[in-house]
C-alpha positions as CSV (number, residue, x, y, z in Angstrom):
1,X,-104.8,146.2,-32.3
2,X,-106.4,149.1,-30.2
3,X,-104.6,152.3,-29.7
4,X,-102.8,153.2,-27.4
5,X,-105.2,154.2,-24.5
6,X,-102.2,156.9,-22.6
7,X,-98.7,158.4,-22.7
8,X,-97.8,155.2,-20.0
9,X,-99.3,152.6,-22.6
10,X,-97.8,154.4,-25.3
11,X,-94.5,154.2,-24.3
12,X,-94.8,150.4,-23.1
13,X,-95.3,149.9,-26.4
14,X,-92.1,151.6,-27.8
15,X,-90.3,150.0,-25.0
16,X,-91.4,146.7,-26.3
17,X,-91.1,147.0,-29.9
18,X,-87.5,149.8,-30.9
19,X,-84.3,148.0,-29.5
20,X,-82.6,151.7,-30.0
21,X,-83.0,153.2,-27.2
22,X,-82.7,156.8,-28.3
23,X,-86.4,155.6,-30.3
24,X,-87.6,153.9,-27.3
25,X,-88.0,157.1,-25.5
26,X,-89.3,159.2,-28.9
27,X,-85.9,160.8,-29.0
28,X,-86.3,160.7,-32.9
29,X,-87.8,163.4,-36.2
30,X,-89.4,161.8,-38.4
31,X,-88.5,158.3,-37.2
32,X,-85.0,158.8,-37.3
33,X,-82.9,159.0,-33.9
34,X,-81.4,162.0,-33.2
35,X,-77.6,162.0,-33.3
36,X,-75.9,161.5,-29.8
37,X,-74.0,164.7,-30.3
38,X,-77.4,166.4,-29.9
39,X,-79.1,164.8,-26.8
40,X,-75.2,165.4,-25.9
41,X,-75.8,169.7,-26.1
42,X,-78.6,169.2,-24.6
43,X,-77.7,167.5,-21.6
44,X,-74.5,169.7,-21.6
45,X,-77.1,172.8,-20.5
46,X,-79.0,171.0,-18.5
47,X,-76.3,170.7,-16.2
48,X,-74.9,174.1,-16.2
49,X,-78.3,175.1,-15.1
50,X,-79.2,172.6,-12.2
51,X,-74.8,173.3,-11.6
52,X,-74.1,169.3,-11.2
53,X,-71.1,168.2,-9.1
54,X,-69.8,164.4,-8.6
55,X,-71.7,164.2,-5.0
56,X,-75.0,165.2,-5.4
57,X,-78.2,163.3,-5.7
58,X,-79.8,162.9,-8.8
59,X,-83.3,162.1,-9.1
60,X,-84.2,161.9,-13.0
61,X,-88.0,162.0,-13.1
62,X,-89.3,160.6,-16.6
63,X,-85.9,158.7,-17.2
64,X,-87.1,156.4,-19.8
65,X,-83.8,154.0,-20.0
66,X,-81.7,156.6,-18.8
67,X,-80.0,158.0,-22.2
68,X,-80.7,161.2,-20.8
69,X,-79.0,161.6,-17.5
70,X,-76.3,159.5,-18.8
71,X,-75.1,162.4,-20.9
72,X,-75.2,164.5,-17.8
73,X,-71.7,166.0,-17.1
74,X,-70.2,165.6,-14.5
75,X,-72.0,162.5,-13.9
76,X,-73.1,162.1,-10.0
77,X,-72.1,159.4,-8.3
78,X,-75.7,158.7,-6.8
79,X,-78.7,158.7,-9.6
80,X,-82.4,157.5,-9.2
81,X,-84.0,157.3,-12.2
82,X,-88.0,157.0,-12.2
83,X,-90.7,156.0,-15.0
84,X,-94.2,155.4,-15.4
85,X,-93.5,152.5,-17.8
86,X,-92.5,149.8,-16.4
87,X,-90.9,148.0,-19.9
88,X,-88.9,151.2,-19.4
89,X,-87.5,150.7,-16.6
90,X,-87.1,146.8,-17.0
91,X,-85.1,147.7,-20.4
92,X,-82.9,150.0,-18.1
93,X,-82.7,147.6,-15.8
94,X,-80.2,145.5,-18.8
95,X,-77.9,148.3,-18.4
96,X,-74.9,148.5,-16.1
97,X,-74.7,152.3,-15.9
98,X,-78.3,152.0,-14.1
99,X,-77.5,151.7,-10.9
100,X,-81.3,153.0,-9.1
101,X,-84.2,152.4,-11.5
102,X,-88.1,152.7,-9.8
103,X,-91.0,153.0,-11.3
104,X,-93.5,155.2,-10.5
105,X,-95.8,158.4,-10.8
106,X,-94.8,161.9,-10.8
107,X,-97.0,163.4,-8.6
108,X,-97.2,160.4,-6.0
109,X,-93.1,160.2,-5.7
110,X,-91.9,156.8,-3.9
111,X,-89.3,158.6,-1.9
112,X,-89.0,160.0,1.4
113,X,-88.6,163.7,2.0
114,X,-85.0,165.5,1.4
115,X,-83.6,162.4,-0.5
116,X,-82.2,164.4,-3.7
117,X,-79.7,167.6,-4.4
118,X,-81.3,167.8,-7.6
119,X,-83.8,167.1,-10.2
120,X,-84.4,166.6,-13.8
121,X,-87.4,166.2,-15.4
122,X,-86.7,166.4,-18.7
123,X,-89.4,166.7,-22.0
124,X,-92.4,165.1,-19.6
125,X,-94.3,167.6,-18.5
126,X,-96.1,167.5,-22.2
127,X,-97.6,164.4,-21.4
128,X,-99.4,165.2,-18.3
129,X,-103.1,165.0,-18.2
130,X,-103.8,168.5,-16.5
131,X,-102.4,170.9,-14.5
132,X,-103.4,169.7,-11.3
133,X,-101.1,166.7,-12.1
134,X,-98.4,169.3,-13.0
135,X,-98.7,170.9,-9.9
136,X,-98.9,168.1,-7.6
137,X,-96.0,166.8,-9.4
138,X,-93.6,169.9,-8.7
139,X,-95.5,169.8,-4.9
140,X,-93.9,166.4,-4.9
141,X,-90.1,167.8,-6.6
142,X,-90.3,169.9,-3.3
143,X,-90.9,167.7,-1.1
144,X,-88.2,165.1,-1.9
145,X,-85.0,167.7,-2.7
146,X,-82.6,168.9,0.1
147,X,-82.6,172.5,1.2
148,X,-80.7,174.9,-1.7
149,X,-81.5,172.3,-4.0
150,X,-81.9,172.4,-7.7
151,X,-85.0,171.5,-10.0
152,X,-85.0,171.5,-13.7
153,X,-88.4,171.0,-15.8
154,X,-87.1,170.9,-19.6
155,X,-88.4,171.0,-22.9
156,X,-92.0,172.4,-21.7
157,X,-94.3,173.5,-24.9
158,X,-95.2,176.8,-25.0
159,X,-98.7,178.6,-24.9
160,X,-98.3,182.3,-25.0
161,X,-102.6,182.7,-24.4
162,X,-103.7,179.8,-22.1
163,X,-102.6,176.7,-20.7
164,X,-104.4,174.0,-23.0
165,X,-104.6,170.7,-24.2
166,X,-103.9,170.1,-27.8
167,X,-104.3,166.8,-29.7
168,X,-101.1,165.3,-31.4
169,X,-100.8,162.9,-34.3
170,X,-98.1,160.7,-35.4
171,X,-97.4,160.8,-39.1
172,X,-98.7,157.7,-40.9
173,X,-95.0,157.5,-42.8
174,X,-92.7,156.0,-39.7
175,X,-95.4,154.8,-37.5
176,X,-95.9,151.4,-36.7
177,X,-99.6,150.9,-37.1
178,X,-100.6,149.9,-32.9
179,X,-98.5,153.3,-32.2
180,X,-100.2,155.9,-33.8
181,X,-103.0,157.5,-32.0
182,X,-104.6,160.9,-31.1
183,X,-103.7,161.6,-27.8
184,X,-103.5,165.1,-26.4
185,X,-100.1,167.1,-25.0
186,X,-100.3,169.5,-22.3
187,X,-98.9,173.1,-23.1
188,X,-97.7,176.0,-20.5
189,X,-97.8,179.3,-20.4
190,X,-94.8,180.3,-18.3
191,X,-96.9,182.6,-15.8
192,X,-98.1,179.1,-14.6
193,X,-94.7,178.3,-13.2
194,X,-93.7,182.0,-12.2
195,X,-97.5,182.2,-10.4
196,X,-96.6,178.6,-8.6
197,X,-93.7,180.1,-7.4
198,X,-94.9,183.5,-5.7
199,X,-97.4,181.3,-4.8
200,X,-94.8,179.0,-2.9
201,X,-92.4,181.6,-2.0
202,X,-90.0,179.9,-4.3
203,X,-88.1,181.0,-7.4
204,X,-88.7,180.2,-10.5
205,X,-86.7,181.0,-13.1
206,X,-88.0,180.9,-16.8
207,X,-84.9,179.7,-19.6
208,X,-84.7,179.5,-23.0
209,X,-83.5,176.3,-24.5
210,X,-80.2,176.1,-26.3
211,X,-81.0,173.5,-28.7
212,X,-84.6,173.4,-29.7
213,X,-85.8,170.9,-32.4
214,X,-89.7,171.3,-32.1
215,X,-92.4,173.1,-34.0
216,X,-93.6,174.2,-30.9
217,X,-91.6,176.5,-29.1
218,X,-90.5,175.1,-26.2
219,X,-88.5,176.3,-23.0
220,X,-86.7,175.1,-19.5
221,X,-88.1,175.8,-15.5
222,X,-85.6,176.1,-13.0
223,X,-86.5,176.2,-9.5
224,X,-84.6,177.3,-6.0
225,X,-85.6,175.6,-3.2
């Protein structure tokens, strides 16, 4: 079998092949999930930073099958969850707790303008082809959130010299043979989002992460609208 030709076909593929769902979205070191407790921390910062309440709208951009926004407390009572993949949305689709599942792109969001309190968009930026698509993605975020709104961008690799593309490789070890591959990730220097910002007469606010788990340091984007 060819590899994988993107991020999208890549992840169709793990859609199609893991039945965890933690593995499904590459949630995992070394092939192992990571424990729930984790993802759990995680999500617990996420939403003291984007200050979540039960009424607020939720878009979750890059939702995968919605583990993520699940551990979200307290949980909104409206969530749209979007994907690129479309095996992972159907595979979110199975689940009760998904109530809104679309798929779509991140820079050409299916919504109308002012539909969402907040957004998450949580370890996806990485996978962007450029930073054009990262820019018309958060042109997008800005469009589609409500005034004093909330944006989170999480788990962002960090460049401290120049925003770059750098090839990644899955170890042999785990991998199923039609998943490995040597596709590139997308890293940021954080005067890219602080520049976008000025640039937009917009804040945004640069955060460490609380629970990092990657060799590359990584950090959070949280923007005022």
């Amino acid at each position: 079998m060819l590899k994988p030709i993107s991020w999208k076909d890549w992840f169709n593929r793990r859609a199609d092949h893991y039945d965890n769902h933690l593995m499904k979205m590459s949630y995992h070191r070394d092939g192992v999930p990571y424990e729930i407790n984790k993802i759990k921390r995680i999500a617990d910062g996420v939403s003291k930073n984007l200050k979540l309440i039960n009424n607020c709208k939720l878009l979750d951009v890059g939702s995968g099958t919605g583990v993520f926004y699940q551990n979200l407390r307290p949980l909104p009572n409206s969530i749209t969850g979007m994907d690129i993949s479309f095996n992972m949305i159907r595979d979110a689709c199975k689940f009760k707790y998904n109530k809104t599942m679309v798929n779509g792109e991140a820079s050409m969001l299916p919504f109308k303008s002012n539909s969402f309190d907040r957004i998450v968009c949580y370890s996806v930026f990485h996978y962007f082809d450029n930073l054009k698509y990262a820019e018309n993605s958060i042109n997008e975020f800005i469009r589609v959130i409500n005034t004093n709104g909330l944006i989170l961008i999480g788990d962002v690799p960090f460049d401290d010299v120049n925003n770059k593309s750098i090839t990644t490789r899955i170890p042999n070890y785990y991998c199923p043979e039609f998943l490995k591959h040597s596709l590139n990730i997308l890293t940021y220097n954080p005067d890219f989002f602080i520049k976008y910002g000025k640039k937009n007469k917009i804040k945004c606010h640069i955060l460490e992460q609380n629970c990092n788990q990657h060799t590359l340091g990584r950090f959070d984007v949280l923007i005022e609208v």
